[in-house]
C-alpha positions, -999 to 999 in steps of 0.1 A, spaced: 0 0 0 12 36 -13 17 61 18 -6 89 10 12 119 6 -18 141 27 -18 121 61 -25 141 94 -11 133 128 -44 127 149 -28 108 180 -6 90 200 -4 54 210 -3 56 249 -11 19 261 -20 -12 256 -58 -22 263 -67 -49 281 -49 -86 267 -62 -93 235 -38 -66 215 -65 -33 216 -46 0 218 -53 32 235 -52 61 218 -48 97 229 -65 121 202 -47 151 197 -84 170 195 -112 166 215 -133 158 182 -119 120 176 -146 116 145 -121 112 117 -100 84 136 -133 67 144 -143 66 106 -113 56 94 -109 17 84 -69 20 80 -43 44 102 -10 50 94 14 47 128 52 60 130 77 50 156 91 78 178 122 93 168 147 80 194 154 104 223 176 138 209 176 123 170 165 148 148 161 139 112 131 127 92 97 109 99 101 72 104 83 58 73 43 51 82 31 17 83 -8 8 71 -29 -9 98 -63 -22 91 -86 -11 118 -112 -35 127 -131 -18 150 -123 14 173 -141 32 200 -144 63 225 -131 53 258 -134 84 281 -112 113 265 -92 78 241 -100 58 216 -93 20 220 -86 5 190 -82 -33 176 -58 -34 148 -54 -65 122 -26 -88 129 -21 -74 167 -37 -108 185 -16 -101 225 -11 -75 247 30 -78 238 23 -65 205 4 -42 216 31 -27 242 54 -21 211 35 6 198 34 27 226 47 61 219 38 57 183 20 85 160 -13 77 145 -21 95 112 -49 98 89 -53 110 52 -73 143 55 -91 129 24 -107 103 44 -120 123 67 -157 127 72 -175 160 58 -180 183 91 -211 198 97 -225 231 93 -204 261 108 -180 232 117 -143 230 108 -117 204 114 -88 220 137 -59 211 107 -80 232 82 -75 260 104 -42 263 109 -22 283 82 -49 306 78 -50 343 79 -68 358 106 -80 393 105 -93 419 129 -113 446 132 -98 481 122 -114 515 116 -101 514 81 -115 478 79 -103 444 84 -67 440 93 -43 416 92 -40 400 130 -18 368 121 -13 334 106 -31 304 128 -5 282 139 -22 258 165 -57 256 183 -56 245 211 -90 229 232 -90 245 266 -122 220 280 -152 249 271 -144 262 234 -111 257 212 -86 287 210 -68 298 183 -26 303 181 -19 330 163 17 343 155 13 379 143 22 385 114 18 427 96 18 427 56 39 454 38 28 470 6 35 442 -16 9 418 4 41 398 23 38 389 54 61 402 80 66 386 116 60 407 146 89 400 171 93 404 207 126 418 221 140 388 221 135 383 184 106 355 187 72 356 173 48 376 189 15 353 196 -17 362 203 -49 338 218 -82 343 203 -112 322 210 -130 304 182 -161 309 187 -193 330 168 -192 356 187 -155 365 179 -144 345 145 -178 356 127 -167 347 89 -146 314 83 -136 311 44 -116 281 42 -109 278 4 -89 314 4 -75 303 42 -91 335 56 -108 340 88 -123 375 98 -137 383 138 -141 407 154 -113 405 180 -87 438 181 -59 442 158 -37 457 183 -48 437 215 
């Protein structure tokens, strides 16, 4: 089987499940729907400890059934019959092609879709460039968005905003209606109402 070239880290492998070879899954979002749906998962091995270099190659595992347990998902995987096998794929990434996701709902958005867009503020001259969305994080009532600021200059590049220290300024913006009003994920552009210079 072809790795896809579009997977998407969804989890980690944290445990072994019971004796029979089921694995427990930490989701990386609170919404585990796409890991749920999908019949195969892709799982990498951990880099060893202070290796960098690239992603061990993914390995296809037929899923034959999976289900929420708590804030996991627990997980039986072809070919993984005892809890030994199981144990060896602690630590281990789980990823799943964005294709094969289900569609969301209405005025729902998966969390990867988001990130990389622009998000833009309100300004008396109109909408204004707040930042680029590089995380969102769940913090238990709504998800948040990460967003490192970012200014364009006159030829529409982005420029970082840096702190003294010469990182990237970040700013925390809830994702919800009543801030993020407009969310145009073809053109990567989300527009709120949330202050351009707060």
């Amino acid at each position: 089987m072809t790795m896809p070239e579009d997977l998407v880290e969804l989890g980690r492998v944290v445990a072994a499940y019971g004796v029979r070879g089921l694995i427990k899954v930490q989701p990386h979002s609170s919404d585990a729907e796409a890991l749920l749906a999908a019949k195969t998962w892709w799982l990498r091995a951990p880099l060893p400890p202070g290796r960098l270099g690239a992603l061990p190659v993914a390995v296809p595992y037929q899923v034959v059934n999976s289900r929420a347990h708590a804030d996991t998902v627990v997980a039986q995987l072809e070919n993984l019959s005892d809890r030994n096998l199981a144990e060896a794929l602690k630590a281990h990434t789980v990823w799943i092609p964005r294709s094969e996701f289900p569609a969301a709902g209405e005025d729902e958005y998966y969390w990867i879709d988001l990130v990389g867009c622009r998000l833009f503020g309100e300004h008396e001259g109109g909408p204004l460039l707040i930042g680029i969305v590089a995380n969102v994080i769940d913090n238990g009532a709504h998800a948040v968005l990460q967003v490192q600021r970012h200014t364009e200059d006159e030829r529409g590049e982005l420029v970082p905003v840096l702190t003294e220290k010469g990182k990237i300024k970040e700013v925390l913006v809830p994702f919800v209606a009543a801030h993020v009003h407009t969310v145009d994920l073809p053109h990567k552009r989300l527009e709120s109402n949330w202050p351009v210079e707060f």
